[in-house]
Every structure is written in C-alpha cells, then in structure tokens.
N, C-alpha and C positions, 0 to 999 in steps of 0.2 A: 520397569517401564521399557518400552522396544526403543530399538535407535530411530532418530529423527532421519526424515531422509532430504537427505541435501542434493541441490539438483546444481549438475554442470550446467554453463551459459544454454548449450545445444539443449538440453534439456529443459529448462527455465524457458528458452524460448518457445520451444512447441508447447509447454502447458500455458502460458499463458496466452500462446491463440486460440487454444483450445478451449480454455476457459474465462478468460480474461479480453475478450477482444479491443478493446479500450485501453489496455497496459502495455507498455514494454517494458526489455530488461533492457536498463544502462549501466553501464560500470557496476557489473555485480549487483542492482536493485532494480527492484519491481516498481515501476514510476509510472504516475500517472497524473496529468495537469486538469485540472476543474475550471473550468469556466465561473464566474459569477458574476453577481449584479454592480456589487463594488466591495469595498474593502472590509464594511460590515457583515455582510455575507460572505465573505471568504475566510474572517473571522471567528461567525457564527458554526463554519463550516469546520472548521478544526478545532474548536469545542467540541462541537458532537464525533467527531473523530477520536479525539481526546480520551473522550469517555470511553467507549466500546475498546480503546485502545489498552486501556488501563485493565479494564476489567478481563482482557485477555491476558492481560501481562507480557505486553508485547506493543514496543513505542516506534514507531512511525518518524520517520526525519519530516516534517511540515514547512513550506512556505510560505506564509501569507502574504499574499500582493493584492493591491489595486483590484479587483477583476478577475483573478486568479487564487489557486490554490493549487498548489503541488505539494503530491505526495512522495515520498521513497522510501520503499519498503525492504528489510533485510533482517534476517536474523544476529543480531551484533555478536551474539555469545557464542554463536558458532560459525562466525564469520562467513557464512552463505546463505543462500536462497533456499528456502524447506516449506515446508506444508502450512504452515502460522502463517507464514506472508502470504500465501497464497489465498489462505480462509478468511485472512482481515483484510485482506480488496475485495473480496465477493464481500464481505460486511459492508466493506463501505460504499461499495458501488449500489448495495440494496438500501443503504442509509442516504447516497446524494441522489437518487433517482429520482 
C-alpha cells in the first residue's frame, strides 16, 4: 500500500479552500461548525456522521450543542492532516446539505 500523504498547515490550508470552502484548519484539524434547528438535530446530525464515519474507519472529534454541531477532523494514527480527512468532509458536507 503507498504512503498516505500528510499535508503541512500551508498545505492543509490551500486544499481545503480549494476544496473545502466551508472548513478550516485549526490546531492541526480540519473543523467545521453546523448550524442546526436544536439540539435534536445536532444530535441526529452526528449519528449520521457517525455512521459514514465508522464505515470509513475513520472517527471524527464531534460536539453537540444546542443549535450547533462541530466537527474536528484529523488523522490520530499519524498524527496529521491526510487525504481520509479530507474525503470524510466532502462526505459529510454531501450528507448535511
């Protein structure tokens, strides 16, 4: 299997405006806040995150709030930013649309 490719901050930040216009990088992760209706839908929100997340094999830092959902995305096992985090925001961004 080829090496995973791990992306410096400078780097991390141009793909994700490139790709990602709705994310930023913070401290080393891929973050991005959801809006919602209330607390049940922010909920319901990171259930289905959940899932897609599992089935990548690849977990998501999640916080459910009131009205909100935040996400923070990073590779834990190789302690950086890589191509997984990248594919599971385009996931999820096609999943809260």
């Amino acid at each position: 299997m080829a090496e995973e490719r791990r992306y410096s901050k400078d780097e991390a930040e141009r793909e994700a405006q490139s790709r990602l216009p709705d994310w930023r990088v913070e401290e080393g992760m891929l973050c991005r806040k959801f809006k919602t209706k209330n607390f049940t839908a922010s909920l319901l929100a990171a259930n289905a995150i959940g899932h897609i997340a599992e089935k990548a094999d690849h977990h998501p830092d999640l916080t459910v709030r009131y009205g909100a959902l935040d996400i923070a995305l990073k590779s834990h096992d190789v302690d950086a930013l890589t191509d997984r985090d990248f594919s599971l925001a385009e996931k999820i961004d096609t999943l809260l649309a």
